[in-house]
N, C-alpha and C positions, 0 to 999 in steps of 0.2 A: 341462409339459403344454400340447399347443394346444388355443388354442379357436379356432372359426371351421373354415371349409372346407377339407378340405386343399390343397394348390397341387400340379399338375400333376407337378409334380419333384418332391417328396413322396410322391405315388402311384405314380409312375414309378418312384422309389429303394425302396420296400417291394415291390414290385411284383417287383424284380429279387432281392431278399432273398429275399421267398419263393421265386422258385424255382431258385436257388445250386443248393443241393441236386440237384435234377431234373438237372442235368446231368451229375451224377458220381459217381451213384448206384448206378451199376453200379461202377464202382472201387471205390467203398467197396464195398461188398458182397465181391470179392471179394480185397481186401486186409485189411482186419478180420476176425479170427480167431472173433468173438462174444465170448461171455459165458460164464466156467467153469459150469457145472453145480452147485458148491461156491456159489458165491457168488448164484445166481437159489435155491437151496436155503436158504441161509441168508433169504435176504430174508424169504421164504414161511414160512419158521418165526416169525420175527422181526414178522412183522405178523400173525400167526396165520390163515394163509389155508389153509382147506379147501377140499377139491376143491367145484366150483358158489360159490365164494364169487365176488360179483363183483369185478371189476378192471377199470379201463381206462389203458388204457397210450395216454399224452397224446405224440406225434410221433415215433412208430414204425420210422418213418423206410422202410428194407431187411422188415423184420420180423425181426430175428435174435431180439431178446426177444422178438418174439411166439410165435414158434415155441418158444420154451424152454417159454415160459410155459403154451402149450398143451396143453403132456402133461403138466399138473399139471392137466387137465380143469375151471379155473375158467369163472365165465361172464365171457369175456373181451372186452371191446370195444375195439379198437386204430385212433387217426385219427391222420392228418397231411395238412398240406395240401399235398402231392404227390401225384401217380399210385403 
């Protein structure tokens, strides 16, 4: 762990981590087939989630689970830090 400020190169090197992603985001999106239906179904049963139960779905990324998750009509809040 550090302590103290972080160093320029530091910020610069996370800085470019975060946003890897943002630029190939559209490839992903349409090379990844998503998530079976089977298996976002199992989850929901398996956590016992009823329609309005809330969820948040922690770096969302494209949305492909968002959109599954969706038409299971929870109260759904999905972030990532990308556009």
């Amino acid at each position: 762990m550090t302590t103290g400020p972080e160093s320029k190169r530091d910020r610069d090197k996370r800085h470019h981590h975060r946003t890897l992603f943002d630029a190939i985001a559209e490839r992903y999106e349409d090379s990844r087939p998503g998530y079976p239906s089977h298996v976002t179904d199992f989850v929901a049963t398996t956590a016992n989630l009823t329609p309005h139960a809330p969820v948040l779905e922690i770096g969302c990324g494209t949305g492909q689970l968002t959109e599954q998750l969706a038409v299971h009509k929870y109260s759904l809040t999905a972030i990532d830090i990308g556009p």
